[in-house]
C-alpha positions as CSV (number, residue, x, y, z in Angstrom):
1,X,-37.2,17.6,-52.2
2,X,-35.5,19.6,-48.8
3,X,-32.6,17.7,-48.0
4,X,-31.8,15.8,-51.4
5,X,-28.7,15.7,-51.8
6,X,-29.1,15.9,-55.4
7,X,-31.1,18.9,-55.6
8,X,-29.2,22.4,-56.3
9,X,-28.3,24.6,-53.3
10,X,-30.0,27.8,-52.4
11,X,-28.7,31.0,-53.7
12,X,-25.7,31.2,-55.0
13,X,-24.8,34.9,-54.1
14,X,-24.1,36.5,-51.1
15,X,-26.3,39.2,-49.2
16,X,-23.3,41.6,-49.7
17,X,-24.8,45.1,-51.5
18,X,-23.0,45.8,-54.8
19,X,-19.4,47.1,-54.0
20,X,-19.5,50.3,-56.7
21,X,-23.0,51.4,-55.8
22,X,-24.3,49.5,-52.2
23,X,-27.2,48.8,-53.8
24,X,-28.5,44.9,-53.4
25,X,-26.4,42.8,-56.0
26,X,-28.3,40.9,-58.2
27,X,-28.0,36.9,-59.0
28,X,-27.4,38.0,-62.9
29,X,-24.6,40.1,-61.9
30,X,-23.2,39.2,-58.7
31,X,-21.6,40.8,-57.1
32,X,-22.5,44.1,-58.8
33,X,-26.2,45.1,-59.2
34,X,-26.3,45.7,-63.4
35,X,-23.7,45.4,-65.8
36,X,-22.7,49.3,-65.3
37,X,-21.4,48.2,-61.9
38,X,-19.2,46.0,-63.9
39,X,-18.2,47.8,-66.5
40,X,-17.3,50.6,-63.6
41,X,-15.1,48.3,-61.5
42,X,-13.7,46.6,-64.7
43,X,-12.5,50.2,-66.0
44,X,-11.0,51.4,-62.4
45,X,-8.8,47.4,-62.5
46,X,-7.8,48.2,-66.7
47,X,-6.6,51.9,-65.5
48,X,-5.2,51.1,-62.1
49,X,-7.3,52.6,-59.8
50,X,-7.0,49.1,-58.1
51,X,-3.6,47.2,-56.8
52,X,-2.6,44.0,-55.6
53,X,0.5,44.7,-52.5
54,X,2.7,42.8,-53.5
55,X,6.8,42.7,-51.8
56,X,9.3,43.0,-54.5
57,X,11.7,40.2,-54.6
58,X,15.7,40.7,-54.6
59,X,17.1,40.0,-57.7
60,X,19.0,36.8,-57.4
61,X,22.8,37.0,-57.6
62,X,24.8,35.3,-59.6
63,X,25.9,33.3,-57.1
64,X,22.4,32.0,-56.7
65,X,22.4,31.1,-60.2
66,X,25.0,29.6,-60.2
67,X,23.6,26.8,-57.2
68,X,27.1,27.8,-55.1
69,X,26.4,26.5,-51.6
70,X,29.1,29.0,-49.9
């Protein structure tokens, strides 16, 4: 029934194309097309083709350890 609250949602994936290809993603495989898509962005994150920015922090002091308030 439309409107049922118990009845599952449409589609569960996104119109976006597959991010290694642009082709259509597929449901099975979202977001990639086929599970060569997968494997492609899986190997480019495992040899570090990809990166997350991240700041480096300070290394604390040891007067920060320590909890001295100056």
């Amino acid at each position: 029934m439309a409107g049922d609250p118990a009845s599952p949602p449409g589609p569960t994936h996104s119109p976006r194309p597959c991010p290694i290809c642009r082709r259509p993603s597929s449901a099975r495989n979202h977001p990639f097309c086929t599970p060569r898509c997968a494997d492609v962005d899986l190997h480019r994150w495992l040899v570090g083709s990809y990166a997350v920015a991240a700041e480096e922090e300070d290394a604390p002091s040891e007067d920060d350890e320590a909890g001295s308030t100056g």
